[in-house]
C-alpha positions in Angstrom: 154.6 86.6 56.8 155.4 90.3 59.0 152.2 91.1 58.7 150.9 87.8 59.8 153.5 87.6 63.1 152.4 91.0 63.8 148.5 90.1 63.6 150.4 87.1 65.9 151.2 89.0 68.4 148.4 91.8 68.5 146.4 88.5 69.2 148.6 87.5 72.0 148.5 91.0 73.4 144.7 90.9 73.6 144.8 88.2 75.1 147.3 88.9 78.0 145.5 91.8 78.8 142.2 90.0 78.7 143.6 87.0 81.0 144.0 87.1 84.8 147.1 85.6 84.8 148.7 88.5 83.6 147.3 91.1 86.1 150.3 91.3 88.4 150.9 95.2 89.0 149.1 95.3 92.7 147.3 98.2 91.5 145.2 96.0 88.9 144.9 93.5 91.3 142.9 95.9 93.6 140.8 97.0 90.8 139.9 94.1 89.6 139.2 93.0 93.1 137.2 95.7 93.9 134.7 94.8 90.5 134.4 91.5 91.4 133.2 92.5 94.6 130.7 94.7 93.3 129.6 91.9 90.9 129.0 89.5 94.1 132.3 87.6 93.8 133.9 88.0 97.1 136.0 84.8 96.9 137.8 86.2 93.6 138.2 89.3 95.5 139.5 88.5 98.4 142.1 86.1 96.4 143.4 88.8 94.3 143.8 91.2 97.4 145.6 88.5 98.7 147.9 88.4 96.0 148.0 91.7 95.8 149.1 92.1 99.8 151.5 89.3 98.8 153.6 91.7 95.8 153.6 95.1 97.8 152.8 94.2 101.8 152.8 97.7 102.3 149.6 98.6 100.0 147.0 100.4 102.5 144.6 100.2 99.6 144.7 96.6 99.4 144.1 96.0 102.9 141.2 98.2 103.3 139.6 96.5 100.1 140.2 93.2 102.0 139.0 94.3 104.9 135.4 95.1 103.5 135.4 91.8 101.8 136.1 90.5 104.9 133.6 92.2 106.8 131.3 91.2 104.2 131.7 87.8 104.7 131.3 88.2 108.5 134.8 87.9 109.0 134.6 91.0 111.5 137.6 90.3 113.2 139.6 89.7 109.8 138.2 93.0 108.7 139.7 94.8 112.0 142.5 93.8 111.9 142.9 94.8 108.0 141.4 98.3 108.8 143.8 98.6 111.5 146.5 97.8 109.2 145.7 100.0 106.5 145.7 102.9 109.2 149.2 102.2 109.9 150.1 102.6 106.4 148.5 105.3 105.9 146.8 107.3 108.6 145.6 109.4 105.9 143.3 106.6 104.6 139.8 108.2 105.7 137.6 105.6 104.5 139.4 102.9 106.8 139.9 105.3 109.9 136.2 106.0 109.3 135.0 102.5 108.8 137.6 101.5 112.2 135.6 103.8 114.0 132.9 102.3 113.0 133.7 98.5 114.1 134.8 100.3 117.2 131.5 101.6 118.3 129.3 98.1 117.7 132.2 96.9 119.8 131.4 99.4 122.5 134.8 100.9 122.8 133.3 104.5 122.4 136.4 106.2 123.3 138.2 104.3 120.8 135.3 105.5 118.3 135.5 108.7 119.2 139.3 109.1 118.4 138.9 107.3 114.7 136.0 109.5 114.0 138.1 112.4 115.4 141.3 111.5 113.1 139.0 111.2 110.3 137.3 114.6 110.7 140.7 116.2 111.1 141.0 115.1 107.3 138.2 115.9 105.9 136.0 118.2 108.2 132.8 117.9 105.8 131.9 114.2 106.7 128.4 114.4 107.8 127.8 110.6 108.2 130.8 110.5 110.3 129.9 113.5 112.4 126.5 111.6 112.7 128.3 108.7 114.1 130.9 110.6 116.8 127.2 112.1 117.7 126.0 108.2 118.4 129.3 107.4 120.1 128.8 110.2 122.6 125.4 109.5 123.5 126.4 106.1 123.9 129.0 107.8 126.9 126.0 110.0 128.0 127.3 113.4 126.4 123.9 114.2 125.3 125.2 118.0 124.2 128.3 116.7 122.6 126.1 114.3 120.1 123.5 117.2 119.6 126.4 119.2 118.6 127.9 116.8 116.1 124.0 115.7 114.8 124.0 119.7 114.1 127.2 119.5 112.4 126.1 116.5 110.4 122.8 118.3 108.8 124.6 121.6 108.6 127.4 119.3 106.2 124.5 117.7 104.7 120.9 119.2 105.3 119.2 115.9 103.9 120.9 113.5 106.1 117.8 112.1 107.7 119.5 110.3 110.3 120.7 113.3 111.9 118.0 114.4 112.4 116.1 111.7 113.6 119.0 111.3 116.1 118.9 115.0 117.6 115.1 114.9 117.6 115.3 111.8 120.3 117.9 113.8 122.7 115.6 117.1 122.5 112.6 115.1 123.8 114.8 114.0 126.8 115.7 117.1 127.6 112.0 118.0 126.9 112.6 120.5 124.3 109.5 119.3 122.3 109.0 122.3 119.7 112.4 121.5 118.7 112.3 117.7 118.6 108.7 118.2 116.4 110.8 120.0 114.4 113.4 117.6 113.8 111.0 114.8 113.2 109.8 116.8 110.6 112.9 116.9 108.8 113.6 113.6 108.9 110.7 112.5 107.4 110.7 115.4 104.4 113.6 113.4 103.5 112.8 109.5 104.4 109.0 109.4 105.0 109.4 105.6 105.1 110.8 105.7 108.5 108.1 104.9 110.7 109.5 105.4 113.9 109.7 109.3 113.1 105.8 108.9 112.5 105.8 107.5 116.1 108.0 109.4 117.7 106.0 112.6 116.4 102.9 111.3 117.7 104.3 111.1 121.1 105.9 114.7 121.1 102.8 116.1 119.6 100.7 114.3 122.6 103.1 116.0 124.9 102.5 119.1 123.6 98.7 118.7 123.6 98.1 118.2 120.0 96.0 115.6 120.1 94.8 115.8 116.5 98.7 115.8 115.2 99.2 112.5 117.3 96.4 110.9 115.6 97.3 111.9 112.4 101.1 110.6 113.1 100.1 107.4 115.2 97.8 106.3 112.0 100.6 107.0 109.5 102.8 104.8 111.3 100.5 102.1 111.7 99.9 102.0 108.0 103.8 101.3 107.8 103.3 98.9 110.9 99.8 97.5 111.3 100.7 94.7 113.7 102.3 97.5 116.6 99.6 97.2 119.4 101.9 100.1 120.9 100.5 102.5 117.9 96.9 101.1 118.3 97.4 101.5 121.8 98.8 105.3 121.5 96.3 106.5 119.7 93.2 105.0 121.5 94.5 107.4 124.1 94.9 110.3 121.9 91.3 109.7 120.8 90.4 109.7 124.6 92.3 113.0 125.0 90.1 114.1 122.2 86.5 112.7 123.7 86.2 110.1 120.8 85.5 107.3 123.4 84.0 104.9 120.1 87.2 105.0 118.3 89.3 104.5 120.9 87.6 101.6 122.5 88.2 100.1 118.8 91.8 100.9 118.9 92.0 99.5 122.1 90.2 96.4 120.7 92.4 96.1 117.9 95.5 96.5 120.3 94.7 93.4 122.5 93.6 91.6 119.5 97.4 92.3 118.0 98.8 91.6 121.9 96.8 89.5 124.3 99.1 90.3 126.7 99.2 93.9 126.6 97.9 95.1 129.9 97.4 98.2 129.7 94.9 97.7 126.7 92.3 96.2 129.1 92.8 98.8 132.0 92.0 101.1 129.6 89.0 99.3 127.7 87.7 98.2 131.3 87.3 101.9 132.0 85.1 103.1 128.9 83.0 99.9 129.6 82.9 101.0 133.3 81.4 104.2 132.0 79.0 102.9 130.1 77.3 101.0 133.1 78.9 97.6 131.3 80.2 96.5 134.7 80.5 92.8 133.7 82.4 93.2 130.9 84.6 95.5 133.0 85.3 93.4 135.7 86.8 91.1 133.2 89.0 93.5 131.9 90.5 94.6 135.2 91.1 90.7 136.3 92.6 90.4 133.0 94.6 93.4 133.7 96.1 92.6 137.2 96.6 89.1 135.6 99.2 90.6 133.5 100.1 93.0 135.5 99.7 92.1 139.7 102.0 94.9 141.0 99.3 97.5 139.7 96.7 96.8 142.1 96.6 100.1 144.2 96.7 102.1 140.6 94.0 100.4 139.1 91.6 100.8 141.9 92.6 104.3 142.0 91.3 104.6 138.3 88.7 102.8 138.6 87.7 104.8 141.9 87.7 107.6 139.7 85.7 106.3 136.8 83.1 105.3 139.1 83.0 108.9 140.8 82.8 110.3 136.8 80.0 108.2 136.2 78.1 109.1 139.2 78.5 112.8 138.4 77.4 112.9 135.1 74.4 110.8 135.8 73.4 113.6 138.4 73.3 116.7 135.9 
């Protein structure tokens, strides 16, 4: 009979450990909270952060974990005001002061971001994401050498943080330091070639700096990643221009219209190869087309086409 009550009771053991009536320590409630949210269960989450809120009210924990369920959800004013809360309990807690900062910036309170992302830093200086984003929040307020600063700091924390890169590449082309922002595109995309925009962004650089060839190279990768951008097809008809391939571009061109009927400058352009090839008519159609779209441009076009015209008459002289 003892050995059968104590088989009893093992039993019962087993099963108060097993059953979720008996997780009351706010500690397991979190935990288990947290893995149901990882398992796709935010309504079990968030009701056992509840709970746990409910037995120790001052558990920062707790109310970070809810506030990511919350912001989960969509809940993004719930989840503020949890982050919030959590910081007061704890201004240690980096992930919420972090993740506060965060919230802050899409609300476009980039002072406030700033500060989070400050207070966070002062923590735990080796945060690369988080100098990435105090970079973001000071370009947002114009510091353009403040945010390349912190994009350095963030790739010097963690040289594969493609972001970074990407980020400091698009301030060093607007303060026209090409070589550099070349550079940077580089790195970004040793360490996420699928993000096209680096491809683009390259191509334009390179076109600045006169590489023609590179641009092409760059403005084909990224329409292999984007095929419907009559921007890229666009780009690179000029590059191909640049480079005296007047047949490829006049496809690109083609295929950049047939993408966008409505991009303008694709006719202008593919109204002046015509023009050069004595196919007036088709030309003409092209240019109405263009100043269709694009009325204000009168005085420019003819200017072009003035000068096309001249071209043509010169090389049909030598």
């Amino acid at each position: 009979m003892k050995r059968l009550l104590t088989l009893l009771f093992a039993v019962v053991a087993l099963c108060a450990a097993a059953s979720p009536t008996f997780a009351q320590k706010p500690e397991d409630l979190y935990e288990r909270a947290m893995a149901r949210f990882k398992q796709g269960d935010a309504d079990s989450a968030l009701a056992d952060l509840d709970k746990a809120i409910k037995l120790y009210p001052k558990y920062d924990l707790a109310y970070s974990g809810r506030a990511q369920v919350k912001k989960a959800k969509g809940d993004l004013e719930g989840a503020f005001a949890d982050y919030s809360k959590a910081v007061e309990l704890n201004p240690k807690n980096v992930i919420a002061l972090y993740t506060l900062g965060y919230m802050r910036f899409e609300r476009q309170d980039y002072d406030g971001a700033i500060h989070d992302f400050d207070l966070a830093l002062e923590l735990q200086p080796n945060l690369a994401i988080v100098y990435n984003n105090r970079g973001d929040a000071k370009k947002a307020k114009g510091d353009a050498d403040g945010a390349i600063a912190d994009y350095t700091k963030a790739v010097e924390n963690n040289p594969k943080l493609a972001e970074a890169y990407y980020n400091r590449a698009g301030l060093l082309m607007e303060k026209q330091e090409t070589g550099r922002a070349i550079a940077d595109y580089t790195m970004t995309l040793t360490f996420n070639p699928q993000l096209s925009d680096a491809y683009y962004n390259r191509a334009l650089a390179r076109t600045g700096a006169g590489d023609a060839a590179g641009a092409i190279d760059d403005f084909t990768r990224f329409i292999g990643l984007n095929p419907k951008s009559a921007d890229a097809f666009y780009s690179r008809g000029r590059a191909l221009e640049t480079k005296g391939d007047a047949d490829a571009a006049l496809a690109d061109f083609n295929k950049a219209i047939e993408v966008d009927p409505q991009y303008a400058e694709a006719y202008a352009s593919r109204g002046l190869i015509l023009l050069a090839r004595d196919r007036d008519a088709e030309a003409q159609k092209d240019f109405d087309k263009y100043l269709q779209l694009n009325p204000a441009a009168k005085e420019n076009l003819d200017q072009r086409v003035k000068y096309a015209r001249y071209q043509r008459t010169k090389k049909s002289k030598t």
